[in-house]
C-alpha positions in Angstrom: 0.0 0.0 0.0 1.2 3.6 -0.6 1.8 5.8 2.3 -2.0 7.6 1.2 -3.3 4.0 2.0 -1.7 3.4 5.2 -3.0 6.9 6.2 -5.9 6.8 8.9 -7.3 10.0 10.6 -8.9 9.6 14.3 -11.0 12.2 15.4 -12.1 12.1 19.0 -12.4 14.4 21.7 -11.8 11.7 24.1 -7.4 11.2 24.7 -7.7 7.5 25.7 -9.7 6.5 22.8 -7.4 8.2 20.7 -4.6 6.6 22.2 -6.0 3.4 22.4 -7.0 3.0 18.0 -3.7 4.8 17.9 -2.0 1.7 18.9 -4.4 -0.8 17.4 -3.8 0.6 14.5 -0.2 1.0 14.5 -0.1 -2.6 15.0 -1.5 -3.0 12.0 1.1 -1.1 10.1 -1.1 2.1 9.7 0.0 5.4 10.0 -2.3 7.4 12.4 -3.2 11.0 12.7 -5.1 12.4 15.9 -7.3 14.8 15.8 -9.2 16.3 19.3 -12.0 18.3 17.6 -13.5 19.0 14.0 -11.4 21.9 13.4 -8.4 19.7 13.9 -9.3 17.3 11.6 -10.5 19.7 8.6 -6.9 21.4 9.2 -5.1 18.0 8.9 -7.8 17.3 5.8 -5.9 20.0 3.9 -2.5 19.1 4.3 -3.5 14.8 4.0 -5.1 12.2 1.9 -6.4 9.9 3.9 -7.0 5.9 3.3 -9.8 6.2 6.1 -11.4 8.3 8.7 -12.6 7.3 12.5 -15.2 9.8 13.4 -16.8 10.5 17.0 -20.4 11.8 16.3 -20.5 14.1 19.6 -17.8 16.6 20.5 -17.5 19.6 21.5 -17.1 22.8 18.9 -17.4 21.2 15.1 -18.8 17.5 15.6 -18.9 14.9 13.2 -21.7 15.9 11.1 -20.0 19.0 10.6 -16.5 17.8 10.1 -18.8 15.5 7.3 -19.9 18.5 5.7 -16.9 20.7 6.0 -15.0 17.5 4.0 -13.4 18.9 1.0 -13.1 15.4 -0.8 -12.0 14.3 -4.2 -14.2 12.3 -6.6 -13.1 9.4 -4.3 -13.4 10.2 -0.4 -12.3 8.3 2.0 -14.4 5.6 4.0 -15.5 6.9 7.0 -16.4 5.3 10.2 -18.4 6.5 12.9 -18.2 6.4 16.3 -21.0 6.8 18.3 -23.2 5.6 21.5 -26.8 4.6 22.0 -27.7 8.0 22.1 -26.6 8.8 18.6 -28.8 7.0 16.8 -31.2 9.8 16.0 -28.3 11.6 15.3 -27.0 9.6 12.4 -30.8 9.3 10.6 -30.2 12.8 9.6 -26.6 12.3 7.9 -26.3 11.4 4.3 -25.9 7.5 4.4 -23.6 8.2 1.2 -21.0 9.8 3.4 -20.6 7.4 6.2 -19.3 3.6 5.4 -19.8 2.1 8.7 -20.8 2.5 12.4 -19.7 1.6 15.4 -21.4 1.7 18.8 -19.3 2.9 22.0 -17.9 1.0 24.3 -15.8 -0.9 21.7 -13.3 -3.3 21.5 -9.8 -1.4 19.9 -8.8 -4.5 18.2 -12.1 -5.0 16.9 -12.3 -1.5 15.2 -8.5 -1.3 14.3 -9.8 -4.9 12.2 -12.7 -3.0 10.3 -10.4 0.0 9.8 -7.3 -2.3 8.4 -9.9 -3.8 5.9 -11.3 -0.8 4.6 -7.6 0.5 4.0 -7.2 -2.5 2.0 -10.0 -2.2 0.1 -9.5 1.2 -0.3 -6.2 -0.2 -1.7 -7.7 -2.1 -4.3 -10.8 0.3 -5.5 -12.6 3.1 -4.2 -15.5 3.0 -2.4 -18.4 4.0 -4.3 -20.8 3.6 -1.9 -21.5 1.8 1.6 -19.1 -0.5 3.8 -21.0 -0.8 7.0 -18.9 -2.4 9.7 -21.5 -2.5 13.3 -20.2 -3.3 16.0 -22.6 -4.5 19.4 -20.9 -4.7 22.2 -20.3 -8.0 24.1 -21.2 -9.5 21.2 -19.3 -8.5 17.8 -21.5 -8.4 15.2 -19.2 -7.7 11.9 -20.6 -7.6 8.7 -18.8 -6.2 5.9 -20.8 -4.9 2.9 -18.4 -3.6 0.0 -20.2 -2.4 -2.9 -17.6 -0.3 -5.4 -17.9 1.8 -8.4 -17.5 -0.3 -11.6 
């Protein structure tokens, strides 16, 4: 993979979580940007392609629906993965489901996602997304379904 696909962005405003993918997914020979807050990750947008995005739903300042619509994206943006808990479900019915290529549900299991996120680099890899990859995640009880549907 070229350094753009080994390039994942994780936007939370929470440290440990950060920290935590950080080193799931520098286990799996991914290159990680942080992010605390939208702005953050707009700014690190600018200067970075990215193979894929971890997004927290819910922060403070610019959340994830806005950092979703600030995206300045070339014809083939990156997958993006939410992060969210129970309480974000209303939240998410009023994104555009084009935008967002899986969901996950807080508490998770770093491994777990760092998996999903590994995968969708690797796709990425191999084609762009066109679509939906939806990656759900239950706690206690992983649920992982991976639905890849690319442009032709």
């Amino acid at each position: 993979m070229s350094d753009v696909q080994k390039r994942v962005l994780v936007v939370d405003d929470d440290a440990d979580i950060r920290a935590m993918l950080g080193v799931a997914l520098q286990g799996r020979a991914l290159t990680v940007d942080e992010a605390r807050d939208g702005h953050e990750a707009l700014a690190l947008m600018k200067d970075h392609q990215y193979a894929v995005i971890v997004l927290d739903l819910l922060m403070p300042g610019l959340d994830g629906a806005g950092v979703l619509a600030g995206m300045n994206c070339t014809d083939a943006p990156p997958p993006v993965v939410l992060v969210i808990t129970a309480a974000d479900r209303r939240e998410i019915a009023r994104l555009d489901p084009r935008r967002i290529h899986g969901v996950v549900r807080k508490p998770f299991d770093p491994e777990e996602l760092a998996e999903v996120v590994a995968a969708c680099a690797e796709l990425r890899s191999r084609k762009a997304f066109g679509t939906m990859a939806i990656a759900t995640m239950i706690a206690g009880s992983p649920l992982l379904a991976l639905l890849n549907r690319f442009q032709g």
